[in-house]
N, C-alpha and C positions, 0 to 999 in steps of 0.2 A: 677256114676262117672267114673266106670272104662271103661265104653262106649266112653265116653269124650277121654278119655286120649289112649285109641285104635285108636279113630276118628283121632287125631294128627299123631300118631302112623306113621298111613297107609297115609296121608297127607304128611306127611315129608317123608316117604321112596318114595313116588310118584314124588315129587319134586326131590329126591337125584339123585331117575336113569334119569329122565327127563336130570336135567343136567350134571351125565355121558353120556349119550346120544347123549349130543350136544355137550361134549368134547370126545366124540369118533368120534363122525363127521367130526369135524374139523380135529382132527389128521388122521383121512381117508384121506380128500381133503388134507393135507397136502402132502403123504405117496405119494396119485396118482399123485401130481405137480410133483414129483422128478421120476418121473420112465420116463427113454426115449421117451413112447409114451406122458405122461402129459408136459413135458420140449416141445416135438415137438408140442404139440397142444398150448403151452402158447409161444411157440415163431411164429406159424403161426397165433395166435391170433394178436401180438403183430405190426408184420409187415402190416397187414389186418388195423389195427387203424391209423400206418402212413401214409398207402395210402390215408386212411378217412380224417387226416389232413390234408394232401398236398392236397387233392382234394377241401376240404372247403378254405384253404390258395389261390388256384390261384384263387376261386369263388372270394372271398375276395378282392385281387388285382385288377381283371380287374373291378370289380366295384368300388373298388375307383381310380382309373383310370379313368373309364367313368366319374364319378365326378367331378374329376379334369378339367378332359378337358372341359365337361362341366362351370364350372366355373371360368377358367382359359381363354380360347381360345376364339376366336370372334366364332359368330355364321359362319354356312359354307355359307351362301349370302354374306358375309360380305370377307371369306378367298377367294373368286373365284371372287370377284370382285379387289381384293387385285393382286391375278394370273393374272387376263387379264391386269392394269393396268400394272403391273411389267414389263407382258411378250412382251407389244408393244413398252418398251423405246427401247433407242438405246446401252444402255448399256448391256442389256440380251441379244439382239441381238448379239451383238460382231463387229454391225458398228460404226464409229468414224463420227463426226459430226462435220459441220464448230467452232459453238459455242457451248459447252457443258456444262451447268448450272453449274455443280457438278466441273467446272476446276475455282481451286482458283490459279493461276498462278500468276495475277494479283495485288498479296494481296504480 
């Protein structure tokens, strides 16, 4: 029995430094954040990720943009056929016409 009760013994002091061990870690990783070089490395970390954001953010943007337009906008046969008619009236032009559809004078 007293084999037993040594077995625990040494079981529970293993476990105990186990986890001093990993509260001496963490108060390490602590100790080193706050020293000049750890502050300078967790503030060039930190800057490094908003670049990572803002670069996934415009990814972001211009694809839903393309989207939009896509589903938004006529197809471009559709917008250059739109330009040629527009661009052969006489009102993009900047000449004046005997009778001009668009003159409600009349009314």
């Amino acid at each position: 029995m007293r084999f037993v009760w040594a077995g625990v013994g040494a079981a529970v002091a293993v476990a105990v430094l186990y986890q001093v061990g990993r509260a001496r870690s963490a108060a390490d990783s602590v100790a080193r954040t706050l020293t000049p070089q750890g502050l300078a490395e967790a503030l060039t970390q930190g800057v490094e990720e908003l670049r990572l954001v803002g670069a996934e953010l415009r990814t972001a943007m211009r694809e839903q943009e393309a989207r939009l337009g896509a589903d938004l906008l006529p197809p471009p046969e559709v917008l250059d056929d739109a330009r040629t008619l527009r661009g052969g009236s006489p009102r993009a032009v900047g000449r004046r016409v005997e009778h001009d559809p668009w003159d409600d004078a009349d009314f």
